[in-house]
SEZA-193668 format. One record per residue (C-alpha): residue in one letter; chain; x, y, z. Coordinates in steps of 0.02 Angstrom, whole numbers, plus 50000, padded with zeros to 5 digits. Each point is the difference from the previous one (the first is absolute). Example, Ala and Ser with C-alpha at 12.3 -4.5 7.8 and 13.67 -1.06 7.14 Angstrom:
residues 2
<res A chain A c1 50615 c2 49775 c3 50390>
<res S chain A c1 50069 c2 50172 c3 49967>
//
This chain:
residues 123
<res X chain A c1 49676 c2 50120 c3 49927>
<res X chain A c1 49918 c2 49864 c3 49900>
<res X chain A c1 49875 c2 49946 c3 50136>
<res X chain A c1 49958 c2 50172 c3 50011>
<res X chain A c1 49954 c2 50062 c3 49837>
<res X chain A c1 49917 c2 49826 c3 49948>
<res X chain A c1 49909 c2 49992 c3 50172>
<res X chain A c1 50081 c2 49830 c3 50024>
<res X chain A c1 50019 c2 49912 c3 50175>
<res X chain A c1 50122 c2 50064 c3 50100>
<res X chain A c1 49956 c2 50181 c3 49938>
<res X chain A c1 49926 c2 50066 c3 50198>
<res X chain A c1 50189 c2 49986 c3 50053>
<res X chain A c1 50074 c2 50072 c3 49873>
<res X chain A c1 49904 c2 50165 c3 50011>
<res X chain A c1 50032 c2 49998 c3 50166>
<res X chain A c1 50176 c2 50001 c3 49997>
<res X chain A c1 49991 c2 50134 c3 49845>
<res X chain A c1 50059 c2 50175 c3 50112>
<res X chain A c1 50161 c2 50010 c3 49966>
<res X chain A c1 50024 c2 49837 c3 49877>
<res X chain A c1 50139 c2 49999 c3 49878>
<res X chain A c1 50014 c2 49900 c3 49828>
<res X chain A c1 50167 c2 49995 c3 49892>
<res X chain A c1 49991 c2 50049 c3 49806>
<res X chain A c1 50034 c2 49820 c3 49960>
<res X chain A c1 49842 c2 49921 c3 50111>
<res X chain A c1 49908 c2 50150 c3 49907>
<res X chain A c1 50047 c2 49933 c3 49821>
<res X chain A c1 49929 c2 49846 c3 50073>
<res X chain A c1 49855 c2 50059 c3 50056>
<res X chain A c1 49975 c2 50093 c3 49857>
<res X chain A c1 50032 c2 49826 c3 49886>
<res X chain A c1 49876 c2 49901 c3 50106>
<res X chain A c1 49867 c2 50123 c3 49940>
<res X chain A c1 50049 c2 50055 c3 49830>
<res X chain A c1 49984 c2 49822 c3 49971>
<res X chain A c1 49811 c2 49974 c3 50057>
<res X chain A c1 49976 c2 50134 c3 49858>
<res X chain A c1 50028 c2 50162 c3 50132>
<res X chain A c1 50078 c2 50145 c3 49903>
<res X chain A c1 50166 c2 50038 c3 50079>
<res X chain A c1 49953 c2 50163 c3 50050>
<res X chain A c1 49851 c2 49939 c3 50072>
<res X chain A c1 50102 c2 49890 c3 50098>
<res X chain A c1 50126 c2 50147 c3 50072>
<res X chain A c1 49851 c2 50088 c3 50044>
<res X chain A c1 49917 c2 49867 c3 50102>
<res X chain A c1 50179 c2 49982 c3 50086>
<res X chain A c1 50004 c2 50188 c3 50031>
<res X chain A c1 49814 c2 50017 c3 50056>
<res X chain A c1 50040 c2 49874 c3 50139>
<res X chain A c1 50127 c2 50104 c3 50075>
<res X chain A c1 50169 c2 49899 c3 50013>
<res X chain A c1 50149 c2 50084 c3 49979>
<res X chain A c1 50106 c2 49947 c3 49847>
<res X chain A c1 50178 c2 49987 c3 50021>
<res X chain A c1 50130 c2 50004 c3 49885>
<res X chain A c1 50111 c2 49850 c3 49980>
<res X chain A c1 50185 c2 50062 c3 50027>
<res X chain A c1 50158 c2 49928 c3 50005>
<res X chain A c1 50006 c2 49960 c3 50177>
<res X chain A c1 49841 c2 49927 c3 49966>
<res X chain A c1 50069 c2 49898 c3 49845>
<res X chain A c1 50149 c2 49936 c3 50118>
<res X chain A c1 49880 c2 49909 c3 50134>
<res X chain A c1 49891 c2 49937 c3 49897>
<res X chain A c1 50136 c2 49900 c3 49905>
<res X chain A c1 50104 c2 49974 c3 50162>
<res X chain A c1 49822 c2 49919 c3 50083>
<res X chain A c1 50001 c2 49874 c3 49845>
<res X chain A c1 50082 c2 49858 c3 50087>
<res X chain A c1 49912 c2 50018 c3 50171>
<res X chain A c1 49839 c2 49994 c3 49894>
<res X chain A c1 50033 c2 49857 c3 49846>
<res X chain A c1 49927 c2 49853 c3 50103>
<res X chain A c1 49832 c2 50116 c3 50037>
<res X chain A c1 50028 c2 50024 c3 49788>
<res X chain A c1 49973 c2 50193 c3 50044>
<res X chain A c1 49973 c2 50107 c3 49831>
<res X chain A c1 50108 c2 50156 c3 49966>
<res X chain A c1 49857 c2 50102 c3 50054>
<res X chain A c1 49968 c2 49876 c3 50180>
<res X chain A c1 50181 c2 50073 c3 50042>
<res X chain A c1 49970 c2 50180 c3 49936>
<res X chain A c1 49866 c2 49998 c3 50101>
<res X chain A c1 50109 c2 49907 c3 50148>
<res X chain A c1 50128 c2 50120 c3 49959>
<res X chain A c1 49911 c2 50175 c3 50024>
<res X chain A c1 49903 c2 49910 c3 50148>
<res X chain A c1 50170 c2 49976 c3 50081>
<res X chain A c1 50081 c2 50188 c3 49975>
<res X chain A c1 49836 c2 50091 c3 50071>
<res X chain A c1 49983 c2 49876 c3 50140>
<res X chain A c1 49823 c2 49946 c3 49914>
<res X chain A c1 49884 c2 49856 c3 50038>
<res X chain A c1 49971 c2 49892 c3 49845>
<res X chain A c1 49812 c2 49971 c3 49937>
<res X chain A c1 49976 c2 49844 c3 49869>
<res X chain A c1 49904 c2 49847 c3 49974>
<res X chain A c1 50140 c2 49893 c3 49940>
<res X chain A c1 50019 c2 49866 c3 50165>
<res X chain A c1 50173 c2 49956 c3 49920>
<res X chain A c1 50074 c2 50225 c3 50069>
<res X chain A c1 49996 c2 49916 c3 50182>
<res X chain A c1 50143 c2 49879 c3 49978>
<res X chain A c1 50105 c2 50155 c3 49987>
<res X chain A c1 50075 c2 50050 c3 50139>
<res X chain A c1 50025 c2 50171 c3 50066>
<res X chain A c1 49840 c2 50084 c3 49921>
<res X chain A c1 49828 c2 50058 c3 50092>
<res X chain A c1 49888 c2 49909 c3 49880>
<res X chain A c1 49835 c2 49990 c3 50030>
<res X chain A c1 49872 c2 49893 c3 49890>
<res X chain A c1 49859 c2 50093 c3 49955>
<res X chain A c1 49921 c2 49839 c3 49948>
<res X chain A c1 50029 c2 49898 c3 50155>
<res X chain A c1 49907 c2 49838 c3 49998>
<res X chain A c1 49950 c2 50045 c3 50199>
<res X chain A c1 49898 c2 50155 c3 49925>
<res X chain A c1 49850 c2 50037 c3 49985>
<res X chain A c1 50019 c2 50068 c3 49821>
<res X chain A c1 49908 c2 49903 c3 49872>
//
């Protein structure tokens, strides 16, 4: 969501993957850090999120039990608590993972797809 509210690299693929998209409560708290902390108001910052169209879903206990069950499978790639939220809810709706962290592929079992790809032609 990053790429595409900053216009970063990377952003093009993003928007086109954004029907339908999904984003857990805890990558929105981080989304919403990343930007409070450039000096973006927090609402601000849930409005940008809203005004791109994602759907936000809540992190629930099923959630909570994957993403702590996917730490060990994801310590080496040192994975945050929100990687594996992310991995988590990406995993119960059968979703394909955008990020531009290189370090999500050496997890197996998850669609990731790097939106940053050194083979683009992103700048």
């Amino acid at each position: 969501m990053l790429a595409v509210i900053q216009t970063e690299p990377g952003a093009a693929l993003v928007e086109n993957a954004l029907p339908g998209a999904l984003m857990s409560t805890v990558n929105l708290a981080e989304v919403i850090t990343k930007l409070t902390m450039s000096g973006v108001p927090v609402m601000q910052a849930r409005r940008a999120v809203e005004a791109i169209g994602v759907k936000i879903v809540n992190f629930d206990t099923e959630q909570a039990e994957l993403t702590g069950g996917l730490r060990p499978a994801t310590a080496k790639a040192g994975l945050s608590l929100g990687d594996r939220a992310c991995l988590a809810l990406s995993r119960l709706r059968g979703a394909t993972v955008l990020t531009m962290d290189r370090s999500w592929k050496r997890v197996d079992g998850f669609d990731v797809v790097l939106i940053r790809d050194r083979t683009s032609s992103d700048p």
